[in-house]
N, C-alpha and C positions, 0 to 999 in steps of 0.2 A: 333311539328315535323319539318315545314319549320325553325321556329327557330336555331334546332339542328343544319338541312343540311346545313343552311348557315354558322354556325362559322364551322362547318367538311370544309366548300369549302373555304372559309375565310384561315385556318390553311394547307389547299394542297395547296393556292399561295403563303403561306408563305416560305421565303429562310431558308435553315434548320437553320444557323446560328440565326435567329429571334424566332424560333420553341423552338431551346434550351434556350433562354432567357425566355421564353413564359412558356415554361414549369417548368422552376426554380421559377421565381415568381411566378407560381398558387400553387406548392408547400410550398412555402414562406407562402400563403394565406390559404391555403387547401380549395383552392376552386379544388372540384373533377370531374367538366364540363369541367374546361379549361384543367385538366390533363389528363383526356380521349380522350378530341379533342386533345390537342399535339400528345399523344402517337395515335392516329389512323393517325395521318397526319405525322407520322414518325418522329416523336422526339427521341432520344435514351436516356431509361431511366436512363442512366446508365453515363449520360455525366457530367463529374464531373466540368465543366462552369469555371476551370480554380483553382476553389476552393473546391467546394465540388459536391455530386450528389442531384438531388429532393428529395430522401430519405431522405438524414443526413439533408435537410432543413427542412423538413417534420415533423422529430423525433426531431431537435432543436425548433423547434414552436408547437411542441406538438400536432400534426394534427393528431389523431389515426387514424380516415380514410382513411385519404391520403396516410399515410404511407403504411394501406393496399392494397390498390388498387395499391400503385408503387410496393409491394412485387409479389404482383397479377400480375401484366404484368412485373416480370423481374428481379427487381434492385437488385443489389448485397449489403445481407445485412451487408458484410464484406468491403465494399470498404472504403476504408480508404479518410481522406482531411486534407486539408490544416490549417483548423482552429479548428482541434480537436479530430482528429482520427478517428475513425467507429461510424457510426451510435449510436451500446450501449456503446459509452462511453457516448454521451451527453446524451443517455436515462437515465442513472446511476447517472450522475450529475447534473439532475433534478429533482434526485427521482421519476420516472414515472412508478411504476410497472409494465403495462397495457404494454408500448412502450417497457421496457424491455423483456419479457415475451414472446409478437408477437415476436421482433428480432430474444430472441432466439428459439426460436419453427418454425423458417425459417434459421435456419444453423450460427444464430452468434456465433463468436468463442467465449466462456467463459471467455479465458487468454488472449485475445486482449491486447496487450501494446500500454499504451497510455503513449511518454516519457519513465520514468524510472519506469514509475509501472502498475499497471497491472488494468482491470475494477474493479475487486474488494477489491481491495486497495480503489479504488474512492468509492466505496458505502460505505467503513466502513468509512472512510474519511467523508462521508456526515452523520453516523450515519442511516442509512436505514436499519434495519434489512431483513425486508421482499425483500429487492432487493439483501442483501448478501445468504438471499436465496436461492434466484432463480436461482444465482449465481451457487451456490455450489451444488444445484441443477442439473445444466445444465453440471458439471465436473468442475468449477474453482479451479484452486490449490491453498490448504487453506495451505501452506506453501511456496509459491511465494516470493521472496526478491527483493525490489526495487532494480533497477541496479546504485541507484547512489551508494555511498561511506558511509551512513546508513545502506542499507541492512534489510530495514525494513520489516517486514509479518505485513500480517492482522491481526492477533492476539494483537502483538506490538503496532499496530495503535488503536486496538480496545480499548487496557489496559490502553493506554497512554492517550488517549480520555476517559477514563473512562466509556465507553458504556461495563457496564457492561452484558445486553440481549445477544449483539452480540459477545462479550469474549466467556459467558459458549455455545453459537451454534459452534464455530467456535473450542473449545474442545472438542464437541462431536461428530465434525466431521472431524477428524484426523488430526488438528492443531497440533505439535509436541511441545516436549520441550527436548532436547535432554540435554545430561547430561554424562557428560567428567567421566574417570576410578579414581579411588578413587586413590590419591596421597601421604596416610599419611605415606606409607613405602619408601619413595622417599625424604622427607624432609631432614632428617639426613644428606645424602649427599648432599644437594642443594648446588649450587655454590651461597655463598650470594652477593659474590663482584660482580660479572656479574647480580645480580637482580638491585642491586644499580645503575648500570652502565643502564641499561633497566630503569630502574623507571627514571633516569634523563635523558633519550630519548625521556619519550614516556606518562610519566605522571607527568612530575614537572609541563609542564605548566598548567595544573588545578588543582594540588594539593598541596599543604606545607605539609610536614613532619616533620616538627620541632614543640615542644610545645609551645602554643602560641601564634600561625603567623594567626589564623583563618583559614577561610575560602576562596579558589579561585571558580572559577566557581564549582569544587566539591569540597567538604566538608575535613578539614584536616584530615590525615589519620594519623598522631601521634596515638599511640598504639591503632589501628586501630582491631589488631587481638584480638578478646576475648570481644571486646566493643560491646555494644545495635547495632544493626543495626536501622537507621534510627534517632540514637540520638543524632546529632549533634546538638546547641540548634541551634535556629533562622534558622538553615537551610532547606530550601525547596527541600524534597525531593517527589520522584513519590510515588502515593496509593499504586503502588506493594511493593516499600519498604517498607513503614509506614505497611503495611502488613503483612511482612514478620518476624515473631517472632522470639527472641531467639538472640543471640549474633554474632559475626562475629566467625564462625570455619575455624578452616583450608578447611577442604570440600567443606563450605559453598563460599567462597572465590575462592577455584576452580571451582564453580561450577560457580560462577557469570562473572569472569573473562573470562573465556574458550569464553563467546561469548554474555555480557549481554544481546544484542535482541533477541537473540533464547532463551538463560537459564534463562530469568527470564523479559518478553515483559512488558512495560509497562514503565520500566526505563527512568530515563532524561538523564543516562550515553549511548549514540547511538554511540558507535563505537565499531569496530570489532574483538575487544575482542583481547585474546591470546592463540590461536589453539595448539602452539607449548606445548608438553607436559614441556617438559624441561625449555623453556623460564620462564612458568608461575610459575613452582614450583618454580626455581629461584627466582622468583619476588616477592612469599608470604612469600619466607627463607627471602627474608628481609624486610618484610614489620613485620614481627614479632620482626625485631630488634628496629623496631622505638619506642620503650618501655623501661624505667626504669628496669623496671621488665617483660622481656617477657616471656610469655604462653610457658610453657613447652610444648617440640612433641613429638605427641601422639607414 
């Protein structure tokens, strides 16, 4: 007991600017004496030291109790810092279910943005099932798109990463796949010369068109319409394609194109597709002419 009163009387002569020091290192440590003594001797739990709060130190070094007893007296389990963003991201990027789970069961936002993506982005990223759980659980949006210029979902990340557990949860919990209006009465009129004019925009430089020329970063698309999907030789494609049965159809084509992360997550092809109804048909009236002999329409 005299032990206690003195670090209590110790920690009331301390200048608060030492109090806040004092307090982040025991948080650092989860020693949960010297963060009692701070916060009775007026430490603010909540003082982010420039960098972050005794929380997000607490939850970055995995202190379960510490972290409860800062919830306990206060800290905001949303506040965000300088070296990582709120508290459950680094829970998330620890895989800490226990750290995650307290957070959110004390008001952590689920869709927290950390950067360009979102907490649960990071759990599927780390393969954690049980913490994209908890997630989605808690209300995380199981159709969130990173904000860079991929536009990736969880789903995407999951397919692409091959965690297949966390793919069929993340289907059965209203991941979308969304899927463009059937175009095959629309071909006949295609502008083909503005397709060409588009494919040498926007996909020459990963693709050849001509027979023979191989492969660029994606696979030659020489009579591309009516061919195996996936069966370019030697080329490495994503499990979703090696997947996905059956030949290149016109449909099938619109359906990949319109936006391949959303229509079809899992793809090495990560960009933003072609929304434009018009553009796209365009684009497939002449991808069907890179053919000897092209695929009659339907």
């Amino acid at each position: 007991m005299r032990a206690g009163m003195l670090l209590w009387i110790c920690f009331c002569l301390i200048p608060l600017t030492s109090q806040a020091a004092a307090i982040h290192d025991a948080a650092k440590k989860g020693d949960m004496a010297a963060i009692t003594a701070a916060l009775d001797a007026g430490a603010n739990v909540n003082d982010p030291d420039g960098f972050a709060t005794p929380l997000y130190y607490a939850v970055s070094r995995q202190h379960l109790d510490a972290a409860k007893l800062l919830i306990d007296r206060g800290a905001d389990v949303n506040a965000g810092s300088k070296i990582g963003g709120p508290p459950l991201k680094v829970a998330v990027a620890k895989n800490k279910l226990e750290l995650i789970t307290l957070l959110l069961a004390h008001g952590a936002a689920p869709n927290s943005a950390v950067g360009d993506q979102t907490v649960l982005h990071e759990a599927v990223r780390h393969g954690c099932l049980d913490c994209v759980k908890a997630l989605v659980e808690a209300g995380a949006d199981v159709n969130a798109r990173t904000a860079d210029s991929f536009a990736r979902t969880p789903l995407h990340l999951a397919r692409f990463n091959e965690y297949s557990e966390i793919s069929d949860y993340l289907m059965a919990h209203g991941a979308a796949l969304p899927k463009p209006a059937p175009i095959a009465t629309n071909l006949a009129a295609a502008a083909v010369e503005k397709g060409r004019i588009y494919f040498g925009k926007n996909c020459d430089g990963c693709h050849n068109n001509e027979p023979g020329k191989g492969s660029k970063t994606g696979p030659n698309l020489w009579e591309v319409v009516g061919r195996d999907k996936a069966s370019v030789p030697e080329f490495n494609y994503s499990k979703t394609l090696r997947d996905w049965e059956g030949a290149w159809t016109y449909e099938d084509l619109n359906t990949f194109l319109y936006d391949p992360v959303l229509t079809t997550p899992g793809v090495r092809m990560e960009i933003s597709g072609v929304p434009d109804e018009t553009e796209r048909v365009n684009l497939i009236a002449y991808l069907r002419t890179l053919s000897d002999k092209p695929i009659p329409l339907p």
